[in-house]
N, C-alpha and C positions, 0 to 999 in steps of 0.2 A: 694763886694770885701773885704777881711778879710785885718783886718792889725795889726799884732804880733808885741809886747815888746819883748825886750833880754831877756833871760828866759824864755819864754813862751814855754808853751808844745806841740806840732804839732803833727798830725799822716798825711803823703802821701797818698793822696786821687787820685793822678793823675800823670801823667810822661807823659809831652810833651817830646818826644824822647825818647832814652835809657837813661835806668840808668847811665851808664858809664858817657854822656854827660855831666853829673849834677858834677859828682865830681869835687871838689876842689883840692885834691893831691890825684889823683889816687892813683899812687902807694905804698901810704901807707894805704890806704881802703883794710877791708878783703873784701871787695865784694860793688856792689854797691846800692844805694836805691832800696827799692821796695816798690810795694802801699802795704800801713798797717802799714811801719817801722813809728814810734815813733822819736821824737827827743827833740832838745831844739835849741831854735833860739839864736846864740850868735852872727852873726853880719846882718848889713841891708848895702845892695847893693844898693844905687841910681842907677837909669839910669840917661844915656848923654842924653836920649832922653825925651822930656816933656811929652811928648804922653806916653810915656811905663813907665809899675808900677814896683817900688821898687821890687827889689830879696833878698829874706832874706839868711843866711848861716845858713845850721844846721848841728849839729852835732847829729847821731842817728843812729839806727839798727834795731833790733828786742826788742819786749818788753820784758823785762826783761833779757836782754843780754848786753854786755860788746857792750860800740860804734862799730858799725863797720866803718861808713863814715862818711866824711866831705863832704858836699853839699849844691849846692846854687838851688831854687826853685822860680818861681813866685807864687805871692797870691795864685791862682786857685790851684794850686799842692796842697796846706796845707789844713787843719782843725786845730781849736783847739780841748785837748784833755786833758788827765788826764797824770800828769807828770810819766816819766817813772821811775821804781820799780829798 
């Protein structure tokens, strides 16, 4: 199980559920994740639960494009990766 500092560069390797589910503020997302988008981890979700791992918040889109979404991810979802351009 991977586990990302703030800043750190991710690319979505995986989407338990829709995309949609993941976001943060929808309705200010041009659209929502998808496996490949790029991001940067700016905050860390504890769970209430002992058993269940941390959810990181990332902000990211396509590489080398303007943010499109706010999203929260479990470990499995991420890679680290090379920061986006």
């Amino acid at each position: 199980m991977s586990h990302f500092r703030l800043g750190s560069a991710v690319q979505v390797i995986a989407l338990n559920g829709l995309g949609e589910a993941h976001l943060v503020a929808g309705r200010f997302a041009v659209r929502p994740p998808r496996i490949g988008d790029v991001g940067v981890v700016v905050e860390h979700v504890p769970s209430a639960a002992p058993s269940a791992a941390m959810r990181y918040v990332v902000e990211g889109g396509e590489r080398g494009a303007a943010w499109s979404w706010l999203a929260t991810f479990a470990p499995a979802e991420l890679a680290p990766t090379e920061p986006p351009l």
